[in-house]
N, CA, C and O atoms as CSV, one atom per row, in Angstrom:
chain,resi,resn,atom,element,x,y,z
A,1,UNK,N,N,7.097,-25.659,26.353
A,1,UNK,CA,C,6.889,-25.749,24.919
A,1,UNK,C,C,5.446,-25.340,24.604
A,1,UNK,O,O,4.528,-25.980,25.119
A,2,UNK,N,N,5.137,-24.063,23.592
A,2,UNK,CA,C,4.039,-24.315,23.339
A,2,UNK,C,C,3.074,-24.686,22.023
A,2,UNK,O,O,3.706,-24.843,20.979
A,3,UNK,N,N,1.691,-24.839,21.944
A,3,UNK,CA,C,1.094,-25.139,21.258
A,3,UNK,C,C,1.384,-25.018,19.799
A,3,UNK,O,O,1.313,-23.809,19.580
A,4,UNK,N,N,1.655,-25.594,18.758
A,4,UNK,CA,C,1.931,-25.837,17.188
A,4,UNK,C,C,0.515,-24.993,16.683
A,4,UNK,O,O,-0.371,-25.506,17.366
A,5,UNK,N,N,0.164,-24.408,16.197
A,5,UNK,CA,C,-0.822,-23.695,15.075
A,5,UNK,C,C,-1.393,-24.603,14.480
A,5,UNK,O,O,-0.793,-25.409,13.768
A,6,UNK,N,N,-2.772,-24.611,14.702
A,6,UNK,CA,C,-3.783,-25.835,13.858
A,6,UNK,C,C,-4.663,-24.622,12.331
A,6,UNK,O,O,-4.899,-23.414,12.280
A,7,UNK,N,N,-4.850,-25.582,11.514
A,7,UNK,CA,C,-5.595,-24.536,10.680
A,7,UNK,C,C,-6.425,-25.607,10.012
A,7,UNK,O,O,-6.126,-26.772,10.274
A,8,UNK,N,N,-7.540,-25.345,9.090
A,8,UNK,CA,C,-7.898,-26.319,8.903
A,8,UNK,C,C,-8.360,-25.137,7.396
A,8,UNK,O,O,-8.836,-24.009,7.524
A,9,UNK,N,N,-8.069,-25.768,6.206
A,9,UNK,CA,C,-8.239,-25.545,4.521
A,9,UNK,C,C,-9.854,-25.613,4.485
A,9,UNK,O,O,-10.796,-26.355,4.761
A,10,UNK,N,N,-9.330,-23.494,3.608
A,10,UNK,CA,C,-11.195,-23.409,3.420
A,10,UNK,C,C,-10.307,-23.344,2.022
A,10,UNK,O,O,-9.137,-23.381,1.641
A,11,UNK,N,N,-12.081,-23.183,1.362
A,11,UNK,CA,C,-12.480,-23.651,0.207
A,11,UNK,C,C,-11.851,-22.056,-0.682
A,11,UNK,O,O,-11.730,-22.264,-1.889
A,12,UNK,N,N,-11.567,-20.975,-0.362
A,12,UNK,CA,C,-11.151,-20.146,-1.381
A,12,UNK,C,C,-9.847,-20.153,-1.312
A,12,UNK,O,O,-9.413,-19.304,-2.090
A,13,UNK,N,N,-8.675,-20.921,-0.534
A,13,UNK,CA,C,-6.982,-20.967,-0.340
A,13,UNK,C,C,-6.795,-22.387,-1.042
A,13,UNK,O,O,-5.831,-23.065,-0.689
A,14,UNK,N,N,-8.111,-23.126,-2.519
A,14,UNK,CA,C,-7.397,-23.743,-3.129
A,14,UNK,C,C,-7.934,-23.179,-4.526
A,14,UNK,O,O,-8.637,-22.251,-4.925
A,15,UNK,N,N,-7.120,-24.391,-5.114
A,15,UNK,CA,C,-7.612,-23.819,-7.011
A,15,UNK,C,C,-8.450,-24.824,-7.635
A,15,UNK,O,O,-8.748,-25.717,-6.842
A,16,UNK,N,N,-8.893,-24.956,-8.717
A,16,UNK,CA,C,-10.060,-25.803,-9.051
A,16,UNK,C,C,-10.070,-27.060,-8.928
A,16,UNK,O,O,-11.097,-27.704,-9.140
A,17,UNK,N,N,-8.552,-27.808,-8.444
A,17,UNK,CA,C,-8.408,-29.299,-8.104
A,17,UNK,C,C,-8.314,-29.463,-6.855
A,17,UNK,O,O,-7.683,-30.418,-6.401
A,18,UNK,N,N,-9.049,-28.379,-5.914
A,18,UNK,CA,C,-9.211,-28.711,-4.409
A,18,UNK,C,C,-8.179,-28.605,-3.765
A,18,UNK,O,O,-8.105,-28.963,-2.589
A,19,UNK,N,N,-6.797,-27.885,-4.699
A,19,UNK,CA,C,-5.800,-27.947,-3.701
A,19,UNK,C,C,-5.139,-26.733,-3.414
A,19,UNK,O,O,-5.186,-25.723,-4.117
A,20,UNK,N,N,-4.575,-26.858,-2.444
A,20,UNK,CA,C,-3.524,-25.269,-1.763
A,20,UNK,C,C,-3.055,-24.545,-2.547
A,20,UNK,O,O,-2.224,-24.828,-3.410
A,21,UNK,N,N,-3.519,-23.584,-2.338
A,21,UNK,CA,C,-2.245,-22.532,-3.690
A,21,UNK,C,C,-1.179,-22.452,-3.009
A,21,UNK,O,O,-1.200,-22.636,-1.792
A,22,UNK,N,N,0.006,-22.145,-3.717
A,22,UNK,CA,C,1.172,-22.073,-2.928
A,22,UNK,C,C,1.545,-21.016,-2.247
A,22,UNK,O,O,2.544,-21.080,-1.530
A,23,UNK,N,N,0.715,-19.726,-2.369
A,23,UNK,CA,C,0.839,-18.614,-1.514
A,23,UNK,C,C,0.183,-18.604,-0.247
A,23,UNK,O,O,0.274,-17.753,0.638
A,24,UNK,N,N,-0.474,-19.634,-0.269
A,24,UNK,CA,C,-1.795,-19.452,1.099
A,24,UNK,C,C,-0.377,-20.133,2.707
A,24,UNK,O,O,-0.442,-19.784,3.886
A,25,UNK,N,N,0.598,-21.028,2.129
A,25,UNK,CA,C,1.337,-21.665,2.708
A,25,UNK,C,C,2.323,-19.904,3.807
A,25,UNK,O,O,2.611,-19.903,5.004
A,26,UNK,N,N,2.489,-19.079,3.092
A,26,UNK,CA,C,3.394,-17.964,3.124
A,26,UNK,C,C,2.498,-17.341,4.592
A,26,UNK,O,O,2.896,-17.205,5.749
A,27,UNK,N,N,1.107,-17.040,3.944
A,27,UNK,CA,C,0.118,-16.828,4.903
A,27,UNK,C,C,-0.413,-17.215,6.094
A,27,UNK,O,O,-1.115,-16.603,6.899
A,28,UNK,N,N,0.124,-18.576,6.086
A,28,UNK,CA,C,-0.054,-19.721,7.706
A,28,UNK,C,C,0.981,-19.527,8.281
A,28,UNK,O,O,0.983,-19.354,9.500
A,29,UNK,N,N,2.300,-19.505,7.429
A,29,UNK,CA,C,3.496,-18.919,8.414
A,29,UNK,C,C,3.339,-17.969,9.327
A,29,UNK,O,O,3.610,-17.819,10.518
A,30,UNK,N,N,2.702,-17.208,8.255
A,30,UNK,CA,C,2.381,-15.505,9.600
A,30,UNK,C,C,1.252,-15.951,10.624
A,30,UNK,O,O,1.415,-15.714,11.821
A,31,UNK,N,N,0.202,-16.543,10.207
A,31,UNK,CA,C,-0.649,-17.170,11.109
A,31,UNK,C,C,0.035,-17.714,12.266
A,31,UNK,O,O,-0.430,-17.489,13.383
A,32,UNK,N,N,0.821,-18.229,12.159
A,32,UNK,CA,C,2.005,-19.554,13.004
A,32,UNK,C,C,2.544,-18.337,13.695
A,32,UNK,O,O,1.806,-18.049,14.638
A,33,UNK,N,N,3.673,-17.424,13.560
A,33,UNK,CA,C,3.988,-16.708,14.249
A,33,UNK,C,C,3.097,-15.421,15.087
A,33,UNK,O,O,3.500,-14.787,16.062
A,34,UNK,N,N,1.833,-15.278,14.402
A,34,UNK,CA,C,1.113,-14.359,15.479
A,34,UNK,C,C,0.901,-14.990,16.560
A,34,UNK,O,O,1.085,-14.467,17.659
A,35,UNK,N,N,0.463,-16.268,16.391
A,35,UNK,CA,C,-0.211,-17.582,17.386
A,35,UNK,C,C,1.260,-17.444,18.367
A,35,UNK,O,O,1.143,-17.196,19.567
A,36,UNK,N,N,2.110,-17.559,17.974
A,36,UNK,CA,C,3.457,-17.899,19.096
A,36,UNK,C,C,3.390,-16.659,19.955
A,36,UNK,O,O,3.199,-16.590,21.169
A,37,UNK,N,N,3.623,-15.516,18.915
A,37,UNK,CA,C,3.675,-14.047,19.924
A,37,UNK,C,C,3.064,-14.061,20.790
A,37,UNK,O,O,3.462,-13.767,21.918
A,38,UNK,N,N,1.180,-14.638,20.300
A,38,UNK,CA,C,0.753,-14.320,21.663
A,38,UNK,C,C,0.414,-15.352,22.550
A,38,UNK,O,O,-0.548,-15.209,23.304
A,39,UNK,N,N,1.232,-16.590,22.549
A,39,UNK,CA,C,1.288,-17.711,23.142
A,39,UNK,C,C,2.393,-16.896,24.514
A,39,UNK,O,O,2.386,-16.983,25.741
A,40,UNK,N,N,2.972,-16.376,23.840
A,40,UNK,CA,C,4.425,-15.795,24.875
A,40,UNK,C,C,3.970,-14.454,25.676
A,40,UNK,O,O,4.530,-13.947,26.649
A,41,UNK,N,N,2.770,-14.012,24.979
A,41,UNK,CA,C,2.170,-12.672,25.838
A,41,UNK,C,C,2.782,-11.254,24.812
A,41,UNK,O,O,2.791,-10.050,25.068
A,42,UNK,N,N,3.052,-11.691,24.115
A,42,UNK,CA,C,3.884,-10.411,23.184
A,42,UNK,C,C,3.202,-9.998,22.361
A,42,UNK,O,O,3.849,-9.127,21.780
A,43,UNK,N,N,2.046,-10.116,21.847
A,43,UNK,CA,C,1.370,-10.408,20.631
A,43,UNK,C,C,1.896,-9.057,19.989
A,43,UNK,O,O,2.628,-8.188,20.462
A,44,UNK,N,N,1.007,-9.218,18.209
A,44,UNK,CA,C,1.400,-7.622,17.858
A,44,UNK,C,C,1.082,-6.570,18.365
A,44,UNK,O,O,1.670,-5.490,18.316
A,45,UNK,N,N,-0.267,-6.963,19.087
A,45,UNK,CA,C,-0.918,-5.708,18.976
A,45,UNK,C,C,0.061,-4.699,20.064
A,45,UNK,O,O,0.582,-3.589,19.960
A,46,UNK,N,N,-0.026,-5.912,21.302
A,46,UNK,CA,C,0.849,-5.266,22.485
A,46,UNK,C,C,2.329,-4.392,21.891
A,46,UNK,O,O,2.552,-3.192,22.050
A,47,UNK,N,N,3.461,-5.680,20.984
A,47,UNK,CA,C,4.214,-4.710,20.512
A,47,UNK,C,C,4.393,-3.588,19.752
A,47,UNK,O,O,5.482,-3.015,19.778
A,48,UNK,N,N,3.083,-3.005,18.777
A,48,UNK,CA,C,2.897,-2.382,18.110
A,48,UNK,C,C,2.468,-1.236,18.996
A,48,UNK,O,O,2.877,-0.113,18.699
A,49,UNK,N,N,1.439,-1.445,20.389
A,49,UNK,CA,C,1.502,-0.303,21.219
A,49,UNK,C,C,2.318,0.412,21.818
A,49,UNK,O,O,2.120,1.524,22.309
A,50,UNK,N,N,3.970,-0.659,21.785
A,50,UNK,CA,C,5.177,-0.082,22.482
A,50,UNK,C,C,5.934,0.439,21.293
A,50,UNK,O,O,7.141,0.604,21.474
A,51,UNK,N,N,5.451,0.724,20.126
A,51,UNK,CA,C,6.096,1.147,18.773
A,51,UNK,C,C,7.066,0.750,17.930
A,51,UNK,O,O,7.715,1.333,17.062
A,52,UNK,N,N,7.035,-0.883,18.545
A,52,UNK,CA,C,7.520,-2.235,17.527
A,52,UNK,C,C,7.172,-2.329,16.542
A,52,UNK,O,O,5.965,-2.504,16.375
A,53,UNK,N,N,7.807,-2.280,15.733
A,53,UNK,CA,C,7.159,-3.050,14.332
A,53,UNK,C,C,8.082,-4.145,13.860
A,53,UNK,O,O,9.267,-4.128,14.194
A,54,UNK,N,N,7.558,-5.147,13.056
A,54,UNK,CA,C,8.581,-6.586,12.668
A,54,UNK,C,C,8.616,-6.941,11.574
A,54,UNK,O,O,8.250,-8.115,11.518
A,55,UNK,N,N,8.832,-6.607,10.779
A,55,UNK,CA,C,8.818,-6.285,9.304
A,55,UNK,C,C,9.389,-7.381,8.727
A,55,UNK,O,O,10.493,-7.583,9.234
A,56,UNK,N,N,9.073,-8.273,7.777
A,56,UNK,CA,C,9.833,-9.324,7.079
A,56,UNK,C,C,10.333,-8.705,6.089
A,56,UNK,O,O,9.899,-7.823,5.349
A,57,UNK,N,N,11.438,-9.344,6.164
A,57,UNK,CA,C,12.921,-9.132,5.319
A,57,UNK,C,C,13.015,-10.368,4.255
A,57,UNK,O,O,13.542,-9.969,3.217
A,58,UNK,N,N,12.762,-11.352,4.220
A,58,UNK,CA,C,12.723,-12.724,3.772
A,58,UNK,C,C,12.074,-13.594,3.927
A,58,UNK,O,O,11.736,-13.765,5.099
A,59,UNK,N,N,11.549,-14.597,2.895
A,59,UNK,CA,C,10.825,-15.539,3.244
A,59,UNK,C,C,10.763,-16.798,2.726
A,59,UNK,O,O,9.637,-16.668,2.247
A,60,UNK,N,N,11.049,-17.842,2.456
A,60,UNK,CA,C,11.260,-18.726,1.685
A,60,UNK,C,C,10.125,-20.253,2.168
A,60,UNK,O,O,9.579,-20.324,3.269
A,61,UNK,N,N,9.992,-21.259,1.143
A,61,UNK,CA,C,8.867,-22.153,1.359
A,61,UNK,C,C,9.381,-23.565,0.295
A,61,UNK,O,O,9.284,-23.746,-0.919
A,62,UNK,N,N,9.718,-24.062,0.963
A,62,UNK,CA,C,9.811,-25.728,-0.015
A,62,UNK,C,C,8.646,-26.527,-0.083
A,62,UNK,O,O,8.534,-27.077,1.012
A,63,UNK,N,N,7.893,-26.797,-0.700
A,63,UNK,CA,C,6.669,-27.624,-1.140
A,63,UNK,C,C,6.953,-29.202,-0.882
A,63,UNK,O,O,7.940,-29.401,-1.590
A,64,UNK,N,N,6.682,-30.214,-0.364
A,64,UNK,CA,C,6.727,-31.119,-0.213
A,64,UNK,C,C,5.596,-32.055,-0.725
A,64,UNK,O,O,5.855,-32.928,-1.554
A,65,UNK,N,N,4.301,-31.868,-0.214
A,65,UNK,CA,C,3.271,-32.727,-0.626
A,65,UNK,C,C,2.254,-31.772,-0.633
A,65,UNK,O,O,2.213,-30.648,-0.133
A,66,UNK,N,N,1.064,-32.701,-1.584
A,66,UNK,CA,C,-0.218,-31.577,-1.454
A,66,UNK,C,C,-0.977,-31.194,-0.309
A,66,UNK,O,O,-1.159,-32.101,0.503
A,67,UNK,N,N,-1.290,-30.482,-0.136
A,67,UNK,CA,C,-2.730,-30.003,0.986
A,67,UNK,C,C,-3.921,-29.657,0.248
A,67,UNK,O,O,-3.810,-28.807,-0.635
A,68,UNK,N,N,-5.205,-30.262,0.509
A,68,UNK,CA,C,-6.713,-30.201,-0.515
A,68,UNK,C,C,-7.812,-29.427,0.632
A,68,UNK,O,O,-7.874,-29.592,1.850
A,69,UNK,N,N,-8.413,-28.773,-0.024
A,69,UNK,CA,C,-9.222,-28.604,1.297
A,69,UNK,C,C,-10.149,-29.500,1.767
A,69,UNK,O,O,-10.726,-30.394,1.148
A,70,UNK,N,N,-10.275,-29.047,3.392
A,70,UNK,CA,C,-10.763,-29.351,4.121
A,70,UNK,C,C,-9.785,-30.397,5.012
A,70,UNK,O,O,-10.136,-31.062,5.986
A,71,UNK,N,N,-8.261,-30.331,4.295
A,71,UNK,CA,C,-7.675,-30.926,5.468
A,71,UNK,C,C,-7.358,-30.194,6.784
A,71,UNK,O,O,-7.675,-29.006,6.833
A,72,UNK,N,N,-6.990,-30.546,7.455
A,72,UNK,CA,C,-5.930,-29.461,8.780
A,72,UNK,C,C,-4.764,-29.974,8.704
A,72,UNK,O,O,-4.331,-31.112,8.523
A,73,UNK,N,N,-4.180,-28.648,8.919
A,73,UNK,CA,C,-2.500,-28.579,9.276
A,73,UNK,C,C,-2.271,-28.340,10.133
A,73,UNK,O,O,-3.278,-27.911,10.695
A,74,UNK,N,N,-0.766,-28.310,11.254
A,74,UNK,CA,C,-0.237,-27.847,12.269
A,74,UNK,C,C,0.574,-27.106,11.466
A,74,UNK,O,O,0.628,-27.205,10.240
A,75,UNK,N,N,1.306,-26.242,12.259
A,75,UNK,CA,C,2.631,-25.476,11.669
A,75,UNK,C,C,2.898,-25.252,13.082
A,75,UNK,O,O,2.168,-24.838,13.982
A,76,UNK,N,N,4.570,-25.761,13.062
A,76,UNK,CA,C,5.441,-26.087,13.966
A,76,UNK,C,C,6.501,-24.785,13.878
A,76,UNK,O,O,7.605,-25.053,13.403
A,77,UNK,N,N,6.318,-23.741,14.192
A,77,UNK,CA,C,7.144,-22.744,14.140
A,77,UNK,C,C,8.187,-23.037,15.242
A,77,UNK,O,O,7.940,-23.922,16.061
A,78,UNK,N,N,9.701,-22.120,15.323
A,78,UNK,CA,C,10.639,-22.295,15.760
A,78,UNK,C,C,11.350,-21.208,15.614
A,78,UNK,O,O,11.257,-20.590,14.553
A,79,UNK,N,N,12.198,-20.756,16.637
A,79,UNK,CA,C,13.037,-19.489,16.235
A,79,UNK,C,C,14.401,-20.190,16.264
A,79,UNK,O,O,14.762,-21.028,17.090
A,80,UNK,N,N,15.066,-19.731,15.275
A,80,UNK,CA,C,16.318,-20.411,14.578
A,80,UNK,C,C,17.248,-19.469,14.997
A,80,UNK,O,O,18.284,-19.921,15.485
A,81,UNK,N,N,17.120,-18.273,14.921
A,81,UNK,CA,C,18.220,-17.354,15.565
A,81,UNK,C,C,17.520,-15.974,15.746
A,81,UNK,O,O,16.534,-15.615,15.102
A,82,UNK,N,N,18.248,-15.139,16.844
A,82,UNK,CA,C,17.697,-14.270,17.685
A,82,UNK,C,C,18.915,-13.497,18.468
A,82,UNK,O,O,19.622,-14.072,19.295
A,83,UNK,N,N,19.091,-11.936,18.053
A,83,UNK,CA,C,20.353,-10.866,18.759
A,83,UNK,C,C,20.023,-10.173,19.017
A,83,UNK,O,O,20.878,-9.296,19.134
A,84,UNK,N,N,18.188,-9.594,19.491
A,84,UNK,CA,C,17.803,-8.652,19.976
A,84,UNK,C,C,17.314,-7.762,18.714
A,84,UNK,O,O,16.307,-7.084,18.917
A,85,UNK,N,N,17.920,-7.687,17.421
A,85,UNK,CA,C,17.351,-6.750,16.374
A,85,UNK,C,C,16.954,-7.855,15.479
A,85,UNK,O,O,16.011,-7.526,14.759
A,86,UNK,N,N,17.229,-8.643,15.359
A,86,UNK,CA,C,17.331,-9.829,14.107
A,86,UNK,C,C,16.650,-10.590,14.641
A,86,UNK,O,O,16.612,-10.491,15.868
A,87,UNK,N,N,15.802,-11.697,13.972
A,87,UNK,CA,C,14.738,-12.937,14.627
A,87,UNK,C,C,14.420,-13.440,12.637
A,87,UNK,O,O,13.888,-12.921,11.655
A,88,UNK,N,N,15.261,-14.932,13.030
A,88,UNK,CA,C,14.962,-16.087,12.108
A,88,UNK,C,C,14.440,-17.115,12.606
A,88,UNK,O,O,15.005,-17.779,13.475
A,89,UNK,N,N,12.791,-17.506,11.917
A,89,UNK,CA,C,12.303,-18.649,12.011
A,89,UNK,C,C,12.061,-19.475,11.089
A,89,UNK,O,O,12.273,-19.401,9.879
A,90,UNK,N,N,11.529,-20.404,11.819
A,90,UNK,CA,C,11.590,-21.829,10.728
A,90,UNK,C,C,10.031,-22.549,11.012
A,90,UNK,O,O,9.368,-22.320,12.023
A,91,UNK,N,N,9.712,-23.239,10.170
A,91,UNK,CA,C,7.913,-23.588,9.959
A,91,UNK,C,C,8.320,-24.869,9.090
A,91,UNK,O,O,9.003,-25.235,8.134
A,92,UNK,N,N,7.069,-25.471,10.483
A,92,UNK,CA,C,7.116,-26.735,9.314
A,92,UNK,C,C,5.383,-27.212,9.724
A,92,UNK,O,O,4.909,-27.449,10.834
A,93,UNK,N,N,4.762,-27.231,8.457
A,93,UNK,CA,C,3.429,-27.467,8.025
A,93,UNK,C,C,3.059,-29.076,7.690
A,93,UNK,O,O,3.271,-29.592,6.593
A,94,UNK,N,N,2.578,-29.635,8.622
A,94,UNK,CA,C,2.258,-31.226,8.953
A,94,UNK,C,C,0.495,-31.443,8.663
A,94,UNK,O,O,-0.352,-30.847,9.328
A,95,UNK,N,N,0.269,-32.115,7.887
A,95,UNK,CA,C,-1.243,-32.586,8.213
A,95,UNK,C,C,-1.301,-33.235,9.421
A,95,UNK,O,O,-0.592,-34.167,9.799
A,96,UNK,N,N,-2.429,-32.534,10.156
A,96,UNK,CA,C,-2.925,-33.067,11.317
A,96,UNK,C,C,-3.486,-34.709,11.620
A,96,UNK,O,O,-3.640,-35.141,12.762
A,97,UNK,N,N,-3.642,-35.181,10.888
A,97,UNK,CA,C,-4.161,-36.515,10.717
A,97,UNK,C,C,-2.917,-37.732,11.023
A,97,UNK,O,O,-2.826,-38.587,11.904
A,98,UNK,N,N,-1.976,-37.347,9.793
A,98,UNK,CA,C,-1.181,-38.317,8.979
A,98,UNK,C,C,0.085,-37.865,9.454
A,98,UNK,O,O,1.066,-38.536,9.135
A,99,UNK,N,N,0.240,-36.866,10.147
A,99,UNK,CA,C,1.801,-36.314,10.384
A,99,UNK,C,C,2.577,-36.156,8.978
A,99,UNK,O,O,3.785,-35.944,9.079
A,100,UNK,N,N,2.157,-36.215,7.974
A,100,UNK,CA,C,2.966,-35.791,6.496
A,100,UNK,C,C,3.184,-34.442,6.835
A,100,UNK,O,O,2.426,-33.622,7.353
A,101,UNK,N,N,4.580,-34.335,6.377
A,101,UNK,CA,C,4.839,-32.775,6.151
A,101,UNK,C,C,4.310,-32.444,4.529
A,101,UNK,O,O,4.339,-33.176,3.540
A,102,UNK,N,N,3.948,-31.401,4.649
A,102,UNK,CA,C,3.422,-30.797,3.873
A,102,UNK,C,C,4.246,-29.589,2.900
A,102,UNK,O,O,4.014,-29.523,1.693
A,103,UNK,N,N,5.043,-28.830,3.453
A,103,UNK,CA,C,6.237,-28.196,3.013
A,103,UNK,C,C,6.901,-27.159,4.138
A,103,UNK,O,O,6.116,-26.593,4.898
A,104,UNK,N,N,8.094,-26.941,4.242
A,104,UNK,CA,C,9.099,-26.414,5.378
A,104,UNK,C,C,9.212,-24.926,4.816
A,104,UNK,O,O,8.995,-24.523,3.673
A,105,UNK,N,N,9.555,-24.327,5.788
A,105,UNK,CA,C,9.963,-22.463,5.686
A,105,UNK,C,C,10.931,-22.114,6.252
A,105,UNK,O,O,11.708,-22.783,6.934
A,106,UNK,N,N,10.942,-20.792,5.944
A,106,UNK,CA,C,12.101,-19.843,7.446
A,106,UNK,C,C,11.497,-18.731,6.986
A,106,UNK,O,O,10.958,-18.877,5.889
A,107,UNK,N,N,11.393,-17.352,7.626
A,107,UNK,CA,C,11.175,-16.092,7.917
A,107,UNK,C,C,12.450,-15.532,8.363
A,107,UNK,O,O,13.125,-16.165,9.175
A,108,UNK,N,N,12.844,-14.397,7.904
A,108,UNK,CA,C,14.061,-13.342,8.936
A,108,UNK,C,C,12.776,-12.093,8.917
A,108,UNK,O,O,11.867,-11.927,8.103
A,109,UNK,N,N,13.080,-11.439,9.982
A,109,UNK,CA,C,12.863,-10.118,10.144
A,109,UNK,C,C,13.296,-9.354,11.188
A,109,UNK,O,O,13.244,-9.985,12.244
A,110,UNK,N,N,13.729,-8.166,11.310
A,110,UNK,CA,C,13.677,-7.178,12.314
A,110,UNK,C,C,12.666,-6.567,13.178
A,110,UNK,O,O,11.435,-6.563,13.179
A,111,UNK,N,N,13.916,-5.860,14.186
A,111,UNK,CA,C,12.702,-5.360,14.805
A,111,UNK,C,C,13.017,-3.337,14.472
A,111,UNK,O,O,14.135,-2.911,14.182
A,112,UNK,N,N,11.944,-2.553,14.593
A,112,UNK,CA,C,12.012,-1.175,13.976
A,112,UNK,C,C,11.447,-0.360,15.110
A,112,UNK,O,O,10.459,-0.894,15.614
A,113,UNK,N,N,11.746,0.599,15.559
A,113,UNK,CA,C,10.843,1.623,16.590
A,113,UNK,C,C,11.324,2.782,15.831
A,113,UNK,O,O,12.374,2.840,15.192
A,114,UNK,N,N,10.304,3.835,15.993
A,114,UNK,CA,C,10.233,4.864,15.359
A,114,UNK,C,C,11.055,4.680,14.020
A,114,UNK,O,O,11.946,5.524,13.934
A,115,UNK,N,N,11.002,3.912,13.085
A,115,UNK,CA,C,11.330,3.890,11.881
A,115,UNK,C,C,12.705,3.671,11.735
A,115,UNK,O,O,13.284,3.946,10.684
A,116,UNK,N,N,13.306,3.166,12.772
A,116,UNK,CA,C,14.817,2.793,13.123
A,116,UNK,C,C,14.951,1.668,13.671
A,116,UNK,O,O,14.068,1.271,14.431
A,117,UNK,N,N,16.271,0.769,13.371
A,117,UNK,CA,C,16.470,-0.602,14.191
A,117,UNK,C,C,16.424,-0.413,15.682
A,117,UNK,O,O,16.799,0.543,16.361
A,118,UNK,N,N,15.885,-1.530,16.021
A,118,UNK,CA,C,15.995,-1.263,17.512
A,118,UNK,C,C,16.580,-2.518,18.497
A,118,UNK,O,O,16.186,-3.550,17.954
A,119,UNK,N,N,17.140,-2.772,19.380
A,119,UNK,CA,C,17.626,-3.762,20.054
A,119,UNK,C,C,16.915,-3.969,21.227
A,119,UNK,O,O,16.983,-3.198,22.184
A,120,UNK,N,N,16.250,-4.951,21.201
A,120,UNK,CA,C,15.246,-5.084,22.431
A,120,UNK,C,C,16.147,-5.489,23.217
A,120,UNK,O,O,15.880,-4.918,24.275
A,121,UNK,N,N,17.041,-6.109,23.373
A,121,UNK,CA,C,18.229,-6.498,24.508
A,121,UNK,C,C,18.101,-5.202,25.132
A,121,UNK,O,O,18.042,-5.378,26.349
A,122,UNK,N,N,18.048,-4.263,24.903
A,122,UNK,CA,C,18.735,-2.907,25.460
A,122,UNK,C,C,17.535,-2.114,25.935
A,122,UNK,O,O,17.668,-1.333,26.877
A,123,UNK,N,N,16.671,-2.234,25.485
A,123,UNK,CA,C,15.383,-1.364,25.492
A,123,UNK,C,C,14.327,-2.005,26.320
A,123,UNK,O,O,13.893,-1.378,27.286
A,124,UNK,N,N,13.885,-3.147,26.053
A,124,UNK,CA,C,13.083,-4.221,26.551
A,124,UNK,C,C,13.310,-5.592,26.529
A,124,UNK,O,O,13.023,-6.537,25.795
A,125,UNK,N,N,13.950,-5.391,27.624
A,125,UNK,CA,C,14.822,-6.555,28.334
A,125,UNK,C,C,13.958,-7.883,28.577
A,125,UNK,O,O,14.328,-9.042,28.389
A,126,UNK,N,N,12.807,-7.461,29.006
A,126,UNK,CA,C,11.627,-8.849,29.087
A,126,UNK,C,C,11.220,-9.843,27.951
A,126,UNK,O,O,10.937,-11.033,28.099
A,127,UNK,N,N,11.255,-8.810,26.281
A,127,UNK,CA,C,10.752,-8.940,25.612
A,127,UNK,C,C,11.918,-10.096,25.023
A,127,UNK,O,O,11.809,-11.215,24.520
A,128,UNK,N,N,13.180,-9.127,25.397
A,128,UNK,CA,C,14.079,-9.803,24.436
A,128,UNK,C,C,14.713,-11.387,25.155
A,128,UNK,O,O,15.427,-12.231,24.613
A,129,UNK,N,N,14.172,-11.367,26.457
A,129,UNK,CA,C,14.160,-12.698,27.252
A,129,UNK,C,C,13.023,-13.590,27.366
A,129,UNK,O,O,13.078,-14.535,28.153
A,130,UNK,N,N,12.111,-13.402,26.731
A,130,UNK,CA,C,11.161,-13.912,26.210
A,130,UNK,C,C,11.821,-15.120,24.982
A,130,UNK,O,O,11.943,-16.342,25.069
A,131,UNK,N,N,12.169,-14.123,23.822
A,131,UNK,CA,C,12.695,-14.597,22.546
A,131,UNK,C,C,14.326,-15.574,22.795
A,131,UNK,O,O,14.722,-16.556,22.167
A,132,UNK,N,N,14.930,-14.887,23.857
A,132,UNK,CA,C,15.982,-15.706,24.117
A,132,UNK,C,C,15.788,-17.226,24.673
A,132,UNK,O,O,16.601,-18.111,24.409
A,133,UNK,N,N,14.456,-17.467,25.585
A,133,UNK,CA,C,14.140,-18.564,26.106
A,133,UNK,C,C,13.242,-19.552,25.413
A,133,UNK,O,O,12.787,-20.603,25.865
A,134,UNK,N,N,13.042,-18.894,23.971
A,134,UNK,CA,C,12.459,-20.173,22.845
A,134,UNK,C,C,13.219,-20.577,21.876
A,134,UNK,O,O,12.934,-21.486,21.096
A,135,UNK,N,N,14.291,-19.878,21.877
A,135,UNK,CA,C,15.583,-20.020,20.675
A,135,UNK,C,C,16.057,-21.539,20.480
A,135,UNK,O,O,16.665,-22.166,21.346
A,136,UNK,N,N,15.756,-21.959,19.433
A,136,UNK,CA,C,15.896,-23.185,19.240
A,136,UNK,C,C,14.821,-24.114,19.846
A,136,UNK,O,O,15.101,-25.275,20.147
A,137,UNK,N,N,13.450,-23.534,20.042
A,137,UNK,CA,C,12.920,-24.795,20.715
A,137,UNK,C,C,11.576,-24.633,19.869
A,137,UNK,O,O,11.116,-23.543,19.533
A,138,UNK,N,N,10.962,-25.989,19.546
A,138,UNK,CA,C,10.020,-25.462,19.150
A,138,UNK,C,C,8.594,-24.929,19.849
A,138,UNK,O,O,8.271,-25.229,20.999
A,139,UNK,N,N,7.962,-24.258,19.137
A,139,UNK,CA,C,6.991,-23.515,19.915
A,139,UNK,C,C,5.857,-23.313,19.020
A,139,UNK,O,O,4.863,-22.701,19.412
């Protein structure tokens, strides 16, 4: 299992009552999933040198409680489902302190090589056994 994404609230990702805008939340997601990629050795950069690209398709965010700055969060990313072209995750944003969730997500996106779907099952077999061996767990 690895490491949850720590972040800790600067002062320009709130609004004049010290608190989170609700887009900055969208932005830790992606934070959360670069952190996993390259927790697993995949990062972008590496897949982007093999002419991956992962493009979000969807994104969604339920608000639960506030975040002010200068707190920290974890974000508990998770891959929810995974067929080699397709990859759905799920995020859940906890103050570090208090364990409050803060508000839950999911992400879908693909994967693209040369501007076409691509099936890493078939192509890059490591990669796509990588993603098969966190499916459902969190990470």
């Amino acid at each position: 299992m690895m490491k949850p994404y720590q972040h800790k609230v600067q002062y320009y990702e709130t609004d004049q009552m010290s608190i989170v805008h609700h887009s900055n939340y969208i932005r830790w997601f992606e934070e959360a999933r670069c952190d996993i990629l390259e927790q697993l050795g995949i990062g972008y950069a590496k897949l982007e040198a093999l002419g991956i690209m992962i493009p979000v398709l969807s994104v969604s965010c339920e608000y639960k409680t506030m975040t002010r700055f200068g707190d920290t969060v974890i974000i508990i990313g998770k891959v929810l489902y995974y067929d080699g072209v397709r990859l759905k995750m799920s995020y859940e944003v906890k103050d570090a302190n208090t364990g409050e969730i803060r508000c839950t997500g999911e992400s879908s996106h693909c994967f693209l090589h040369a501007g076409g779907p691509i099936s890493l099952k078939r192509k890059y077999s490591q990669i796509d056994t990588l993603f098969r061996d966190c499916l459902c767990e969190g990470v």
